[in-house]
N, C-alpha and C positions, 0 to 999 in steps of 0.2 A: 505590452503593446508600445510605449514608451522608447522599451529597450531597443526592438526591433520590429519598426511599422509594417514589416512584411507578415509577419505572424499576429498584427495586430487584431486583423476580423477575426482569426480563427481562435486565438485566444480566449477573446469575449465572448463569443457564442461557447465555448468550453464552459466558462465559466460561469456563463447563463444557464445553461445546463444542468451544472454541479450545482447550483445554489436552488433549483427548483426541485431538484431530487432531495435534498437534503431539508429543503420543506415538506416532505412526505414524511420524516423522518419522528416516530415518535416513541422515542426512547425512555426507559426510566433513568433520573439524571442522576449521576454519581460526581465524586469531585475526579477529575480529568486533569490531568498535568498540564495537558497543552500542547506540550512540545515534546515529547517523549519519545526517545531514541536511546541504544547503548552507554552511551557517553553521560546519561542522566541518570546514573547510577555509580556510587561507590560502594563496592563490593571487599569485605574483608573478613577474617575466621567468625564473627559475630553476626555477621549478617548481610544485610544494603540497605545502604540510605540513597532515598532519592533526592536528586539534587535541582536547581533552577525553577523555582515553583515560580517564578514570576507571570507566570500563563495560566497558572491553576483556576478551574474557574468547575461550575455544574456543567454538565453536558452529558453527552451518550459517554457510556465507555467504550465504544468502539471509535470516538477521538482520540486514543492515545494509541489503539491499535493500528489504526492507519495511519498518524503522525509513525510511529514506527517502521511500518512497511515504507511510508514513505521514506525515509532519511535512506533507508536499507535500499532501495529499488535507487535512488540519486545517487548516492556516493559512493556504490559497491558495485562496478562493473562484472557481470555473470553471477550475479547471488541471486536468480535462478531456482536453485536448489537448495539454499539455505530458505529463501522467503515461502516457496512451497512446503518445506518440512515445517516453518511458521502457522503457514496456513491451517495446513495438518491437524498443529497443537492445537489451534484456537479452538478449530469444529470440535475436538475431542472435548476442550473445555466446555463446551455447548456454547459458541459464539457464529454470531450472523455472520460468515463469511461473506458471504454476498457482500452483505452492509459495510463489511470492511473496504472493501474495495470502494466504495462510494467515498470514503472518510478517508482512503486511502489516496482517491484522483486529487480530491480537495486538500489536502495536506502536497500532495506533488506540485501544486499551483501556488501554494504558497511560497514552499521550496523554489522554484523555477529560476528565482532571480539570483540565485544562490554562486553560481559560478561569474555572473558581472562581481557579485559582492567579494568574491574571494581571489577576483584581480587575474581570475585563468585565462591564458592564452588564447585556448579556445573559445572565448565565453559565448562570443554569439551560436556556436554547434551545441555546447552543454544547456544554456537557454533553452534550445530547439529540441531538444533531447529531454527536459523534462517534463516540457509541455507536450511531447506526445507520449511519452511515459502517460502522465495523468489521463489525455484521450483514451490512451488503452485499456485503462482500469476503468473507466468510466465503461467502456464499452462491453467489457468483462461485466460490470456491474450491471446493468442492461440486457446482456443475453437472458433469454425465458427459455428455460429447461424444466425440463422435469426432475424432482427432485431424486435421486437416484436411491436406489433399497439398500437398508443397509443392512451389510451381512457379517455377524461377528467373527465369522471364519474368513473372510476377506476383508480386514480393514480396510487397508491399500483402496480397493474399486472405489468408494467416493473421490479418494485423490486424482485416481484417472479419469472419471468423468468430465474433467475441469480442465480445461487448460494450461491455467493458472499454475496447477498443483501436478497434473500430468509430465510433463517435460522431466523435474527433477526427480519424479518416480523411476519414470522411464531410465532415466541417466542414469542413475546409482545400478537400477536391478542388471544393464546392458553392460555397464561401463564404460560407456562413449557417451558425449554429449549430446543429445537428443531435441528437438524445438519440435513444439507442439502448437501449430495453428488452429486448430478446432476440436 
């Protein structure tokens, strides 16, 4: 709001939003990085260490899940299909999808100021760009569905049920890039 008084209402009411949803929110608490994205990882023949606990703190685990999808959805323009096959993995793990996307809006909000901070050209469109990023997962998070059957001979159909997760289905099985509105 600070940054750019024009987005200022629309921000805060986002935000107002995100932080009442995420008081419904009642997780069992594990310890949560924080900030958890690709780059918070060193990977070598032995293993991975996780690196910059400075955030680490109790919380849902699906805080690190959406800190993740968030950095992935801000700084990887068309990852698309990379964040859908994410999605994917999670539900296979048996995680709230759904829920991610709420942990997901609220990690974009944080992120938002990100392109003032890193001095880009663009910054006031990158700004704008992440806060409706966040809107969208928010709103994704928000649609009431029915929970769709799951069929072990068709993994795939929960992915296409979703939006979210449809598009980069679609794209890979097609091979053209595909957008999926509803």
């Amino acid at each position: 709001g600070e940054l750019l008084p024009e987005l200022r209402a629309a921000a805060r009411t986002l935000a107002d939003r995100v932080v009442e949803r995420l008081g419904d929110v009642h997780a069992r608490l594990v310890l949560a990085h924080g900030d958890f994205y690709d780059d918070q990882l060193l990977m070598n023949r032995w293993g991975a260490t996780v690196l910059d606990l400075d955030e680490a703190r109790p919380g849902s685990p699906l805080v690190d899940v959406g800190s993740f999808l968030a950095h992935l959805s801000a700084r990887t323009p068309g990852c698309d299909d990379l964040r859908g096959r994410f999605l994917v993995e999670c539900e296979r793990a048996g995680l709230d999808v759904r829920g991610a996307l709420l942990f997901e809006a609220a990690a974009l909000l944080g992120l938002a100021v990100g392109p003032f901070r890193r001095l880009e050209p663009d910054w006031p469109e990158g700004v704008a760009h992440v806060v409706e990023l966040a809107d969208a997962r928010l709103r994704e998070h928000d649609r009431e569905s029915a929970p769709l059957p799951v069929d072990r001979s068709l993994p795939q159909l929960r992915a296409l049920g979703d939006a979210a997760t449809a598009a980069p289905a679609l794209s890979r099985a097609l091979g053209r890039p595909v957008r999926v509105e509803a």
